[in-house]
Structures are given as structure tokens and as C-alpha cells.
C-alpha positions as CSV (number, residue, x, y, z in Angstrom):
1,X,19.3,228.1,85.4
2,X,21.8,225.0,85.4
3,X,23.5,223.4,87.6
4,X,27.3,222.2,87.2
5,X,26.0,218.3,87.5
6,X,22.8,219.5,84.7
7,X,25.6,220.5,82.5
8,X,28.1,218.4,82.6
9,X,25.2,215.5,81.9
10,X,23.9,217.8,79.0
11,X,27.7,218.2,78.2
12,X,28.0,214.4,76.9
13,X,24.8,214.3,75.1
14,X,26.0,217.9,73.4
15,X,29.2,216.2,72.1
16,X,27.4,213.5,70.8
17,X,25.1,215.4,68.9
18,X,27.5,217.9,67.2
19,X,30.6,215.3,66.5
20,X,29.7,215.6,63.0
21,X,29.4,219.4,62.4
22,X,32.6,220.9,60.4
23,X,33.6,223.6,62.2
24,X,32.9,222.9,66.0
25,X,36.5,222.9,67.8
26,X,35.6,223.1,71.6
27,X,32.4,221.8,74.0
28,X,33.1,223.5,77.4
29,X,30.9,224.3,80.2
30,X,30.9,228.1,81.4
31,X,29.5,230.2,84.2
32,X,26.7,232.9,83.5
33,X,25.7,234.4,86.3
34,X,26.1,232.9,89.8
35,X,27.7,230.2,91.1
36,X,24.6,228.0,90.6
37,X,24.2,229.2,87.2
38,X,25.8,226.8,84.2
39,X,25.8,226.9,80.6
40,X,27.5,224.8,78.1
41,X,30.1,226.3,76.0
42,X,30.7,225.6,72.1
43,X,33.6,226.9,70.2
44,X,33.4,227.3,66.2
45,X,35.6,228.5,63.5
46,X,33.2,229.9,61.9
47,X,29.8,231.5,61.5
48,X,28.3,229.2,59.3
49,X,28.6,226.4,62.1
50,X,26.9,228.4,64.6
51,X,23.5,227.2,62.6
52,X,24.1,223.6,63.9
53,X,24.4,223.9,67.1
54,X,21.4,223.5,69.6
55,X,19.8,226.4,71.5
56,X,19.7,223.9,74.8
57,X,20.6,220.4,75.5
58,X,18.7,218.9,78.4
59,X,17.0,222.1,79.3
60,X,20.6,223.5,79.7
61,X,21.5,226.3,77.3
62,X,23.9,226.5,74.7
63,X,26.5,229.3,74.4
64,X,28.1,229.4,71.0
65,X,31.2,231.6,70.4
66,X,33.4,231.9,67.1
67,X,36.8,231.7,67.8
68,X,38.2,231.5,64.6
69,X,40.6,229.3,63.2
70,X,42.8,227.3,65.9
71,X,46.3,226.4,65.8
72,X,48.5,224.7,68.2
73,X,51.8,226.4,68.9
């Protein structure tokens, strides 16, 4: 279990790590659970990109949903 202040440090380091990974198109925090239970969020497009993304950053886990392709409208 994480806190929102746990995730939104592991959040940084998260963005830092995966800058670099094609297909990664959103780093988010999320709730799971309680109120006093935090995850961090990652978006892909695909996937293949799921495979570079970390189980847990900090001890906080990693949530990793494909969204597809993203467009603006």
C-alpha cells in the first residue's frame, strides 16, 4: 500500500525511467482501493510496451493499461 506523497515521489523517478520507451503516452497516479491506497498509472499504445515498464517504482506499484493509439481532437 501507497500513499499519495509515496507515489507522487515514485511518480518522478517512473518518468525518468521510461522517457525513452516507444509507446508510453501517459504516467498518472490512480487509486486502488482506499483512500490511503495509491498506485501509479502508465498508459501505452500498445502491448509490446507493456514489457518496459516496471512492476513497482519505490516500492509503489505500477499499473499499466493499453489505451491504444491517442489523438488530440
Amino acid at each position: 500500500m501507497a500513499t499519495i506523497d509515496q507515489a507522487r515521489a515514485a511518480k518522478r523517478s517512473l518518468r525518468e525511467r521510461i522517457a525513452q520507451v516507444d509507446g508510453v503516452c501517459g504516467v498518472g497516479l490512480a487509486q486502488r482501493g482506499d483512500a490511503h491506497d495509491w498506485v501509479l498509472q502508465v498508459n501505452v499504445t500498445t502491448v509490446g510496451a507493456r514489457k518496459d515498464v516496471p512492476p513497482a517504482v519505490e516500492g509503489v506499484p505500477v499499473r499499466v493499461h493499453v489505451v491504444g493509439a491517442v489523438q488530440a481532437l
